[in-house]
N, C-alpha and C positions, 0 to 999 in steps of 0.2 A: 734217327732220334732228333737232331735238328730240324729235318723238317717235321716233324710232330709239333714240335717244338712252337716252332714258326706257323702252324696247322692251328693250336691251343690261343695262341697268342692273338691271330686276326680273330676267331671265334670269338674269344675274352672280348678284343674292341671292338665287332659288332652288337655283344651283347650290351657293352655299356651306351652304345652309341643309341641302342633300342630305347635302353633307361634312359637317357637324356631327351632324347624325342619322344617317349611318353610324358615325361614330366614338363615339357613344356608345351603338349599336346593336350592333357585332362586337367579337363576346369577343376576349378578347388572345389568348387557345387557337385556336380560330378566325384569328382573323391570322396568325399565326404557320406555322399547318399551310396558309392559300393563299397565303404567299411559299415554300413548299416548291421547288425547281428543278425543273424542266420540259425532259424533252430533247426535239431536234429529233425523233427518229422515236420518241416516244412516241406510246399510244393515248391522245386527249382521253378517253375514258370508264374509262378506266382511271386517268387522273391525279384527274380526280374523285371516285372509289371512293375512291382510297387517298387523297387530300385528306382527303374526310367519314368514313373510319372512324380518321384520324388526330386527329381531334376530338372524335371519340365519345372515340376511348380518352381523351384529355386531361380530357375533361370527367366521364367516369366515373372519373377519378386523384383529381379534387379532392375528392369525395364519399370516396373511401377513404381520403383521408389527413385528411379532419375526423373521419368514424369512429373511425380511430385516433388521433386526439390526444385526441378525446375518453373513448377507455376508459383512456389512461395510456399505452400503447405497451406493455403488457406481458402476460402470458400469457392473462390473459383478454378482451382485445382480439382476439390471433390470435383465439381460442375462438368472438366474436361476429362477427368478422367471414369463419369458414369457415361457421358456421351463421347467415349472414343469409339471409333469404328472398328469393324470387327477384325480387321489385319491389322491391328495397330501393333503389335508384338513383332510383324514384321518391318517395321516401320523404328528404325535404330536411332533416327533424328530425336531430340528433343522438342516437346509442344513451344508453342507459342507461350511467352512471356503470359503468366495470369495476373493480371490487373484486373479490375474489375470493369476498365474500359472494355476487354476483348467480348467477342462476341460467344462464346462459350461451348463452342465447337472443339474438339481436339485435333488441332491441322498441323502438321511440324511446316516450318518457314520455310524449308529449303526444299520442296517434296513436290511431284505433281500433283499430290493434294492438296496443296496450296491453292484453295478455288476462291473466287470473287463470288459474292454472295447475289443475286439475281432477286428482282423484287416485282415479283405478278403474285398477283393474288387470287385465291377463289374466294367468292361472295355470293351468298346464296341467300333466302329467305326462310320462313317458318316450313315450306313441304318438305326440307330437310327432316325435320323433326313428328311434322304433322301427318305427314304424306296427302295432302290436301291440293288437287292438280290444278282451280281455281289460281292459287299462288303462285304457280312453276313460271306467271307471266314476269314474276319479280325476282327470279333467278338471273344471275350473269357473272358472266367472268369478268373481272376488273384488271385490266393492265395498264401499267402507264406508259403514252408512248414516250415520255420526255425521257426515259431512261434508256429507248433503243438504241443508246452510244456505250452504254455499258458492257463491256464483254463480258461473255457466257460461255461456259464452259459445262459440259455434260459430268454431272455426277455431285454440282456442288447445292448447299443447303441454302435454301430459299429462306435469308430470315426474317422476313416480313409476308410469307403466304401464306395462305390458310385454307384449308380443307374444307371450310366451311362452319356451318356453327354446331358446338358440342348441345347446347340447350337453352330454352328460351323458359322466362319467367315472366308472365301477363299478368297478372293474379291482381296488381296494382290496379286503382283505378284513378288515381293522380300522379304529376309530374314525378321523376325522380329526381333527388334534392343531389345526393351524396352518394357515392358507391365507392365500398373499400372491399380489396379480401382480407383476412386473417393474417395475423405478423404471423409472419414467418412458415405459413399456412398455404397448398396450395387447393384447398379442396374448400376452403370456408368463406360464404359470400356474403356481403350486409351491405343495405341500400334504404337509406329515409326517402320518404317523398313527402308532398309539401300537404298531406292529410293527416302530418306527424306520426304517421306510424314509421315500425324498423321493421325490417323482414330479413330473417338469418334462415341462408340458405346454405345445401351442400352443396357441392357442382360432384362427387366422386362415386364412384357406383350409380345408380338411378339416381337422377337428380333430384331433388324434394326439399319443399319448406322446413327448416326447423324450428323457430320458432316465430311469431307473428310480435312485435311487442307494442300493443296501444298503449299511450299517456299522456302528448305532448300533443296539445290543441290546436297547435298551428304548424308551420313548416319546419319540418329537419333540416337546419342550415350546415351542420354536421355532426360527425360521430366518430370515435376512433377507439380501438381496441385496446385492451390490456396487453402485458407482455407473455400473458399465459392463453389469451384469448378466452377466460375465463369471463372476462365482463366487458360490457362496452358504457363507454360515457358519450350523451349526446347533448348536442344545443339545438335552440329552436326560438325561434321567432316570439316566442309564448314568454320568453324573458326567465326559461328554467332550462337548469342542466339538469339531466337525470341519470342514474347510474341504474345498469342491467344486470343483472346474473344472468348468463345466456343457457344457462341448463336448466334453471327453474324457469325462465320466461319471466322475471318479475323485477317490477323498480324497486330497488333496497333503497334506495335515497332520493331524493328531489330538494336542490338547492336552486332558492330564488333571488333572482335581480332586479334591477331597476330599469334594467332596459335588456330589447332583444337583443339574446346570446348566438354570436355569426359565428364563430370556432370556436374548438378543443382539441386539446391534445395531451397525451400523459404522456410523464417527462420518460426519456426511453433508459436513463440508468433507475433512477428512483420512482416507481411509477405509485409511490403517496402521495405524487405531485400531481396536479390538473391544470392544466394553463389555457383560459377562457379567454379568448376575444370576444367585446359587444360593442355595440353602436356607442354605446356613453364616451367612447374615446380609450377606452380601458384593456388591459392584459390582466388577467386576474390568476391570481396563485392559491386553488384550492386544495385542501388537504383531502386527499382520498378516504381517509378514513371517520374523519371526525365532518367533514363536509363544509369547514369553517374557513375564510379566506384568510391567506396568509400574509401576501404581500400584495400591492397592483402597481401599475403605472402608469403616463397620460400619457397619450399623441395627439395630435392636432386634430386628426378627424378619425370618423367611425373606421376601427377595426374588422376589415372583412375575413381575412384567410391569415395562415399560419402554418409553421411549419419548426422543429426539433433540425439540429442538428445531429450526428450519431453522438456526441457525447454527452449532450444535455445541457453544454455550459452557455450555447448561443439559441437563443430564439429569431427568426428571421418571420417578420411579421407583414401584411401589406395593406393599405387603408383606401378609404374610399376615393382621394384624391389623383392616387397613381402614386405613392407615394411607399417605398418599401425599408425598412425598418430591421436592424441589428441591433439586440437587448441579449446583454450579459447576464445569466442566471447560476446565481450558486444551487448547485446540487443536495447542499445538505439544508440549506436554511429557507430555499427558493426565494431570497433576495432579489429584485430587477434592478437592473441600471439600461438606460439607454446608450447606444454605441455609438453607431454612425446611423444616418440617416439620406437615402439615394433619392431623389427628387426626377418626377419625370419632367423629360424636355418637352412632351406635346403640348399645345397648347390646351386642347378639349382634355381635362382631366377625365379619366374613368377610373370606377373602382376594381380593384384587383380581386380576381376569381382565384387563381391559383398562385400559392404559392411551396416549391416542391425540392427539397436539400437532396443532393447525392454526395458522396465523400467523396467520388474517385470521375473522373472524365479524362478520354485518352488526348480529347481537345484542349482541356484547356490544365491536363495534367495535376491536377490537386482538386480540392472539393467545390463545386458548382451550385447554381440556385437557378431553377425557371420560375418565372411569373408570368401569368396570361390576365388579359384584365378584358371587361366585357363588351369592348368595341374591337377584339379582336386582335391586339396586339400580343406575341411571346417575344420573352426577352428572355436571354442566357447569360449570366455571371459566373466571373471566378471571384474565388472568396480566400481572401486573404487572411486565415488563421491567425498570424501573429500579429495582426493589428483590432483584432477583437472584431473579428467578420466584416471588416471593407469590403464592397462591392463593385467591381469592376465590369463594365457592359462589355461583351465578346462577339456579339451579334443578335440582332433582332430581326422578326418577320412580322409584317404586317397583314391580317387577313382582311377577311369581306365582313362589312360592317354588321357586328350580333346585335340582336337583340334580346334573347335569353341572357341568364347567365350560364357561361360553359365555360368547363374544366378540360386542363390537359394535363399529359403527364409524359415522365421521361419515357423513351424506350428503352427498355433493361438491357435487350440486345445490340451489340454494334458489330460493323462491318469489319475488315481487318483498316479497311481503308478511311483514312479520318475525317470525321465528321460528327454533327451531334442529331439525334434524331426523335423527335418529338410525336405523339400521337394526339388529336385530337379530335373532340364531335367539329357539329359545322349546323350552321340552318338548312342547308339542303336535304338533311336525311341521312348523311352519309361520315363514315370515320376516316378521316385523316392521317397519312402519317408525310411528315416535314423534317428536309435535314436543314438546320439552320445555317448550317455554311455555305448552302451554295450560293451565290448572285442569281443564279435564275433555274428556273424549274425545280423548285425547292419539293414538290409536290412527289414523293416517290412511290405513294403507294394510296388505296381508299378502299371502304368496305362499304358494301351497298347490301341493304337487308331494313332497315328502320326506313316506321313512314312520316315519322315527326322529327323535329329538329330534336340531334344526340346532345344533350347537355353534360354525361357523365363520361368519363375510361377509367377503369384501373387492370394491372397485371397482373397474378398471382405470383408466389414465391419462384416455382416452379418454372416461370417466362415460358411456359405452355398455354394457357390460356388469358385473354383478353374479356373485359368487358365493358359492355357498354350498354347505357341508356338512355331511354328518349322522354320527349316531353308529356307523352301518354302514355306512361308508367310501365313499357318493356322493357325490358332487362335480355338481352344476348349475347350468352360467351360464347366467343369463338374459337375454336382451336388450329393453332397455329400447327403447319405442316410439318411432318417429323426430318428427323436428319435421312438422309438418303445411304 
């Protein structure tokens, strides 16, 4: 009897010992999905599937919701987590910090995925598209050697190369002035050229005009979209703003001035706002709806370029002088006040082409400003929010002397490694792209495909596609090469 006893006894404490090694053995996710209900004429192998893919999904839920706590919950979190690669589940690290500086890869820090990004490009011409063998002699691969000190590593995303081009638009038979895609849009393209028309393009499915808009007798100096992409307002040389409906193709309104209008912009919280720059020295505050001006304000010389802050309350403005300009705007009543005013050190004043706001840069850590002016200089600032947009110079590049005028703009994408990196046309024919920090060989990458000097770039939402135009009215977006 004792030893039964003693028999009953170890039994009893391997079974408990079972119980305790199972419970600290089965995930709560797990538990949860094998108390699931069980009918009488159910299949047993079918209660199992959907048991075990009811744990999968659980246990693959946890990984997506550390993902996104760890990029912040916000647009570029979505971004890392549509483009993480396909073992990312196995991959238990946490992403990279999402700031809007990262370059929008999903790469955990500590991982042999952790790759340095690699910058050759392909660059081709119209037989991509055309299949026209005449062309093939303007085909080539673009690399740059200045960067053959950069290490490479097999398997990492190239983010500045390109496959070459998604689609070309010739249709133009004059320069192109302005080229924007759609807020927040990556399939919607519009470009004035200086025979005042606007040309709204798709780029998504078969590429195709949508609609052609004539009105404007002279040059589209520019043009920018509403917040629904429902309308565009543009300026022009002709000394009118006009406002479009882009589904009917037609001008609802045309407000006139006294002198040619060189920018616009709607204000990005309240978009019954218009904020016009023209030659007269002027900002002008018009009401979207009633087309009547509300407020303006003077600068010393002709207003070339413009540009919104994300929240509406700062306008950062540039003039003909080289002269770049912070004006405080109230949101509800569009009141101006002048802020600070940054004056260039060169001696040869030029006027400024671009002027281009970001909130976020990993350089220079808070919200940034490029200006490019048309002797070929970019400048990069940080912008001091709590002193009503002070302007701080962080580095500048001087290029080869323009004679157009030509725009540049930020690259959306960055490296993990710090720097700031710019795109732009050139007289040679060819697109640019430049990191401002280096001291030398700033040049890290170029696109060869255009036979006249590139005066446009912009990027769609998507930072898939790139576009660019030239002085005899091509238009070529290129599509950037996908992650690996």
């Amino acid at each position: 009897m004792a030893e039964q006893t003693s028999e009953e006894k170890s039994s009893a404490e391997e079974e408990e010992d079972k119980k305790k090694n199972m419970s600290e053995i089965v995930d709560p996710e797990l538990f949860s999905c094998l108390l699931q209900p069980v009918t009488a004429n159910s299949d047993p192998e079918y209660n199992g599937t959907r048991r075990l893919l009811l744990y999968l999904k659980a246990e693959s839920g946890v990984f997506r919701r550390r993902d996104w706590r760890c990029n912040g919950k916000g647009y570029v979190a979505y971004r890392n987590y549509i483009g993480r690669p396909r073992n990312w589940e196995s991959l238990q690290s946490p992403s990279v910090q999402g700031t809007p500086g990262n370059s929008g890869r999903w790469i955990p820090p500590s991982s042999p995925h952790s790759l340095l990004f690699e910058v050759d490009s392909w660059s081709s011409s119209r037989d991509l598209q055309s299949g026209n063998p005449d062309s093939s002699r303007r085909s080539s691969f673009s690399s740059n050697a200045s960067d053959n000190d950069r290490p490479r590593q097999r398997g990492a995303e190239l983010a500045y190369s390109f496959v070459g081009m998604h689609c070309i638009f010739d249709q133009c038979k004059a320069s192109v002035t302005v080229l924007k895609f759609g807020h927040m849009r990556s399939d919607l393209l519009a470009y004035g050229a200086s025979d005042g028309t606007l040309t709204v393009c798709t780029v998504s499915g078969p590429p195709s005009i949508i609609k052609e808009l004539k009105g404007h007798s002279k040059d589209v100096t520019d043009f920018d979209f509403s917040s629904n992409n429902q309308y565009i307002a543009s300026s022009s040389m002709d000394k009118t703003v006009r406002v479009w409906e882009i589904a009917k193709g037609l001008c609802i309104r045309v407000i006139y001035g006294v002198s040619s209008q060189s920018c616009i912009r709607f204000h990005p919280v309240n978009n019954n706002f218009l904020s016009v720059g023209n030659s007269n020295k002027e900002i002008t505050v018009i009401n979207f709806s009633t087309g009547r001006a509300i407020n303006k304000t003077v600068f010393d010389s002709e207003v070339t370029s413009m540009d919104h802050d994300h929240t509406g309350q700062l306008i950062f403005c540039g003039d003909a002088r080289g002269c770049i300009y912070s004006v405080s705007m109230n949101s509800r009543t569009g009141a101006l006040s002048r802020s600070h005013r940054h004056r260039s050190t060169r001696r040869q004043k030029s006027p400024i082409t671009t002027v281009q706001y970001r909130s976020f840069s990993l350089l220079a850590r808070g919200p940034v400003l490029l200006t490019c002016t048309q002797d070929g200089s970019l400048s990069f600032f940080s912008i001091a929010l709590e002193i009503q947009g002070y302007l701080t110079l962080r580095c500048s590049l001087k290029l080869t002397q323009q004679i157009h005028s030509i725009r540049a703009s930020f690259c959306p994408l960055l490296s993990l490694e710090k720097g700031e990196y710019i795109v732009a046309g050139s007289e040679d024919s060819n697109v640019y792209f430049y990191d401002l920090t280096r001291p030398t060989n700033t040049c890290v990458n170029k696109l060869q495909g255009h036979r006249f000097p590139v005066t446009c770039v912009a990027w769609n939402h998507g930072e898939n596609l790139l576009a660019s135009s030239d002085y005899s009215g091509t238009v070529i977006v290129w599509k950037r090469s996908k992650t690996s």
